[in-house]
N, C-alpha and C positions, 0 to 999 in steps of 0.2 A: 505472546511476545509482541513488540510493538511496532517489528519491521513486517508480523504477516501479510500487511496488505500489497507489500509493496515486493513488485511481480520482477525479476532480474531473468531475460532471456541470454543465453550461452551459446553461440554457433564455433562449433570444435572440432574438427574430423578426428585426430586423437582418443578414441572411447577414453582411455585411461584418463587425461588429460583433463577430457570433458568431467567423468565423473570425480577426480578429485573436487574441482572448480565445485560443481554442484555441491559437493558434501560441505566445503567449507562455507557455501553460503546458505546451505539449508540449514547451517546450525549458529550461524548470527541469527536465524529466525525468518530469512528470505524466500519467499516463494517461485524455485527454480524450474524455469523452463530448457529443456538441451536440444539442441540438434548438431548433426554431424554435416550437415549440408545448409547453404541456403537454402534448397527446394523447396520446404513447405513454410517456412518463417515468415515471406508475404501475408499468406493466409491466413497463419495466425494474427497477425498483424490486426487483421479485419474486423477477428471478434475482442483480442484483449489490448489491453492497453499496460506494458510494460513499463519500469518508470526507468529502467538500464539496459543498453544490450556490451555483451563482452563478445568480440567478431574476433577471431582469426585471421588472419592476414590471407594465411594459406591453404585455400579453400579450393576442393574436390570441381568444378565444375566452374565455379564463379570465383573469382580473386575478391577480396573480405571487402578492400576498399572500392573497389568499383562498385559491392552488392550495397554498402553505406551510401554514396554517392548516388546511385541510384533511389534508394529510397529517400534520400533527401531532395531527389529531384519532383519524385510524386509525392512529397508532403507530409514526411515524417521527421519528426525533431525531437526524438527519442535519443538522450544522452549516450554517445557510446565510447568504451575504449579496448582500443584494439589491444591485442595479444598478439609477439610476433618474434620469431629468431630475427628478421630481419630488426638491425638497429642503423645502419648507417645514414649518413643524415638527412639523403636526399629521399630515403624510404621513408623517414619520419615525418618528412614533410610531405610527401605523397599520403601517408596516412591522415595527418592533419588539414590538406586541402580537400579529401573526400567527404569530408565532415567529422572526423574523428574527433572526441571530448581531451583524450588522455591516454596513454603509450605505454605497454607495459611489453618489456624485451622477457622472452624465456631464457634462461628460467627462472620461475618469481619464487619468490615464500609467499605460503599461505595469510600469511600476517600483512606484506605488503599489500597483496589480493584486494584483503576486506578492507582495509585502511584507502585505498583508491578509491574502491568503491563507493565505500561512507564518505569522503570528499567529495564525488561526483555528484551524489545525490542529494549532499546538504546546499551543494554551488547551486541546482538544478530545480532546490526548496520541496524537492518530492520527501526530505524527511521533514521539513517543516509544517508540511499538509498532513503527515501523520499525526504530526504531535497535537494539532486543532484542529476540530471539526466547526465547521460554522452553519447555522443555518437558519433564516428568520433571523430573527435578533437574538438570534444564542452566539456564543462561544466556549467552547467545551476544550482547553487546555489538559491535555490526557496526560500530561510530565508532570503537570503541580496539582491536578485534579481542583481544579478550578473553572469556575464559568462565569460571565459576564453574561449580562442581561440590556444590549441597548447601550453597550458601555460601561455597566453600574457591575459592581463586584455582587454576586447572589453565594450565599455561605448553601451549602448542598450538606448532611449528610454524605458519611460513602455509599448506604445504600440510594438514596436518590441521586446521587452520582452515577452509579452503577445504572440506577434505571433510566435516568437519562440516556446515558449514553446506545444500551441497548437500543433505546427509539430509536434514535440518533444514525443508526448502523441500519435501519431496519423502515424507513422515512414510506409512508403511502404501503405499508404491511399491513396487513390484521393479523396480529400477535396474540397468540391463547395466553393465559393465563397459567398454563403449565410450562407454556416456554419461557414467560417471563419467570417464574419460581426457581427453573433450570437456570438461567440465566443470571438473574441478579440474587437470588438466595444462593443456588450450589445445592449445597450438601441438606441447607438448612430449612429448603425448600420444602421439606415434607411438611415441618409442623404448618406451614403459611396455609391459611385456608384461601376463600377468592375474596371474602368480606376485607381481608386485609392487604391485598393484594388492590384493591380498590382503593383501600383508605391510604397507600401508598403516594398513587398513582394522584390521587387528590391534594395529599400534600404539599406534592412534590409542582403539580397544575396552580395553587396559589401559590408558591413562591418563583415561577418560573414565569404565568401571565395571571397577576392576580385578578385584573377585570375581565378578565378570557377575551380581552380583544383579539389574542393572533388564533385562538382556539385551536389549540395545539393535540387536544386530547379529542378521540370520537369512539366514544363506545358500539361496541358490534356487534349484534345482538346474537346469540351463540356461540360467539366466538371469543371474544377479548377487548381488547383497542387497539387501534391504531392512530399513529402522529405523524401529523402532516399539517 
């Protein structure tokens, strides 16, 4: 699914609350982080990089907009939108001067939810970075399965699409040759020997840099290739 990469953390004290929120965005395809407290969200902070947070106004220990404001004051600009019984106007505006993105009063429908959501993050271009990967002189357009070369339109194959992109996801790896078969064949992978798995991989290396000036491909010796 093509929203997997992109990480939506949830700070909820509600369990009930928290876990609907979760279920409705794990099944547009989002990878949902929850907590019931700010207390360990900092932290996490440190190691992932989320592309939404949905905060609670009315929070166990720390108030939602102060833990916002807070974190925007040590250097975080992580889209966010609160969730809150409170609506009256001067709370909205307290919500929006702590750095709130967008306001949503309890109680929502789940439809509204994901529909904020996908607005936040298309205003905030984190589903636009989904949709293209760029790197070196590629562009890999993952909605039209397209890439551009340096600017110039390069016609792929779906399976050198596929292969591409694998690299693509996988940039400075040494990649076996069974992962690639898992990978870009599937199902079909068994019949694929390594002789053709090369002649792939070679095709795909002249139409992508045909004078290998960016030499993109590095074979490894026991192992497979990697692109970098």
């Amino acid at each position: 699914m093509q929203n997997e990469n992109i990480e939506i953390v949830v700070i909820e004290d509600e369990e009930d609350i928290l876990e609907l929120i979760e279920y409705h965005l794990s099944k547009e395809g989002y990878t949902v982080t929850g907590f019931l407290s700010t207390e360990n969200v900092e932290q996490f902070l440190e190691e992932e990089t989320p592309s939404l947070m949905l905060v609670d106004r009315n929070l166990p220990g720390m108030e939602g907009s102060h833990f916002v404001a807070y974190l925007r004051e040590i250097g975080y600009d992580i889209p966010v939108i609160f969730l809150s019984a409170k609506d009256k106007e001067s709370e909205l505006e307290e919500g929006f001067e702590a750095g709130g993105d967008d306001y949503m009063s309890k109680p929502f429908s789940p439809k509204e939810l994901t529909l904020r959501v996908k607005a936040l993050l298309k205003r905030s271009g984190a589903l636009q970075k989904q949709q293209r990967i760029k790197y070196k002189l590629l562009t890999m357009d993952l909605e039209n399965k397209a890439l551009t070369v340096d600017g110039q339109s390069v016609l792929l194959t779906n399976l050198e699409f596929n292969l591409l992109h694998t690299f693509m996801k996988n940039i400075d790896k040494a990649l076996t040759r069974d992962f690639l078969r898992d990978e870009v064949w599937g199902s079909d992978g068994e019949g694929v020997n390594d002789n053709a798995v090369n002649v792939a991989i070679n095709r795909l290396k002249n139409k992508i840099d045909p004078q290998n000036e960016q030499n993109y491909f590095h074979p490894v010796w026991g192992v497979g290739y990697k692109f970098s």
